[in-house]
C-alpha positions as semicolon CSV with decimal commas, in nm:
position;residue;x (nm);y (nm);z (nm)
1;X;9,308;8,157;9,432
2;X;9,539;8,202;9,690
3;X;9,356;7,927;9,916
4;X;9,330;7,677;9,607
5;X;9,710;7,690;9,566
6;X;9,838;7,612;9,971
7;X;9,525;7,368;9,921
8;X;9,757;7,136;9,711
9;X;9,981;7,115;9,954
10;X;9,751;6,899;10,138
11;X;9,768;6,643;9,873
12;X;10,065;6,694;9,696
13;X;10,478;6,822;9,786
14;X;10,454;7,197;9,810
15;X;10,805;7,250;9,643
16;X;10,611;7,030;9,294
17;X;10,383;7,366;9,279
18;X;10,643;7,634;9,377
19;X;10,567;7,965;9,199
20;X;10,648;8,256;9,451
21;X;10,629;8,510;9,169
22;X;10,320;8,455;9,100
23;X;10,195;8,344;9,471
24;X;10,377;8,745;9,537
25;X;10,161;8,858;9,227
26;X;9,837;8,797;9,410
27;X;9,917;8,854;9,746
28;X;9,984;9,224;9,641
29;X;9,694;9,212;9,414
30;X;9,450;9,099;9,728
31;X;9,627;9,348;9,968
32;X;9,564;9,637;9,751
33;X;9,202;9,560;9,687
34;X;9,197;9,520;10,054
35;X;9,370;9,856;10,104
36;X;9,625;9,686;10,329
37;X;10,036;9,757;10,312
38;X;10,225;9,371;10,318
39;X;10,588;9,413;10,469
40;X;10,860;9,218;10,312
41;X;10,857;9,003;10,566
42;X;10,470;8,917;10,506
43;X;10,550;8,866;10,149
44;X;10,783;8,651;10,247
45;X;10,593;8,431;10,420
46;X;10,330;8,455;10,129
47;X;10,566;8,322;9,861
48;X;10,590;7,988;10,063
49;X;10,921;7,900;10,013
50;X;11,239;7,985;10,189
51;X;11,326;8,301;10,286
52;X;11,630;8,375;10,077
53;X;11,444;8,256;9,772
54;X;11,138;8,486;9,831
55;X;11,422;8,784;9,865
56;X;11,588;8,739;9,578
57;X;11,271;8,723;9,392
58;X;11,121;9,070;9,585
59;X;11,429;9,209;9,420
60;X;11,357;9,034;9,053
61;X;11,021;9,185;9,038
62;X;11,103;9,531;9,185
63;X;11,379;9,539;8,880
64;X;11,133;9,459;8,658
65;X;10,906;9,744;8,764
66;X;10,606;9,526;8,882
67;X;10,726;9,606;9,253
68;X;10,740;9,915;9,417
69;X;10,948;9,949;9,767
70;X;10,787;10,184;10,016
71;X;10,908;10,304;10,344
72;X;10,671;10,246;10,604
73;X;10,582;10,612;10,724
74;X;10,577;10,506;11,118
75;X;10,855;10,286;11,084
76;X;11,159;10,372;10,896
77;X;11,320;9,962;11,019
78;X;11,060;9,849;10,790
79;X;10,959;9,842;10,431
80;X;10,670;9,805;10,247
81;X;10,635;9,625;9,908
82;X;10,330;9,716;9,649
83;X;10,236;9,628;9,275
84;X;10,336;9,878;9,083
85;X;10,009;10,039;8,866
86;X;10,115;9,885;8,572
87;X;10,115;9,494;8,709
88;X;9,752;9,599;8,932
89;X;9,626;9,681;8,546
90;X;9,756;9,368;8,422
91;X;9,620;9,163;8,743
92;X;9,315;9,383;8,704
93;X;9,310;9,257;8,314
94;X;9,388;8,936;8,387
95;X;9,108;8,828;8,640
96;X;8,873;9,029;8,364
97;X;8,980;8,754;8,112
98;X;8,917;8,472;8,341
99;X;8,560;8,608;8,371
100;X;8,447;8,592;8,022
């Protein structure tokens, strides 16, 4: 899904599409599958629009509880962002109800 969206961008502007929630919404969801830990500066660069704007919307989604902060154990510069278990049941759910 993540590939079909930045696909656009070949044929359309990229700021017609932008929707950095949800592009953060499945980064997280594909990092957890994949067992991997996605830095805020990763999910940054995943929400595909500037830098501030990606920030501010980290902090949106963390308030809303679909974002946890982590510290990274080896690294206490940098922090780690993860979907909360609620919003992995609801991506979880979601992808389900795509399927049938």
């Amino acid at each position: 899904m993540l590939r079909q969206r930045r696909m656009r961008e070949q044929y359309f502007p990229a700021d017609m599409f932008a929707d950095p929630a949800w592009d953060m919404l499945l980064d997280l969801y594909a990092a957890r599958l994949d067992r991997q830990p996605v830095s805020v500066s990763s999910l940054c660069i995943a929400a595909a629009v500037p830098a501030t704007t990606a920030l501010r919307w980290i902090k949106t989604m963390t308030d809303a509880g679909l974002f946890v902060r982590e510290a990274d154990p080896n690294d206490g510069r940098r922090i780690f962002i993860a979907l909360a278990d609620g919003a992995f049941s609801g991506m979880d759910n979601y992808f389900e109800a795509l399927d049938e």
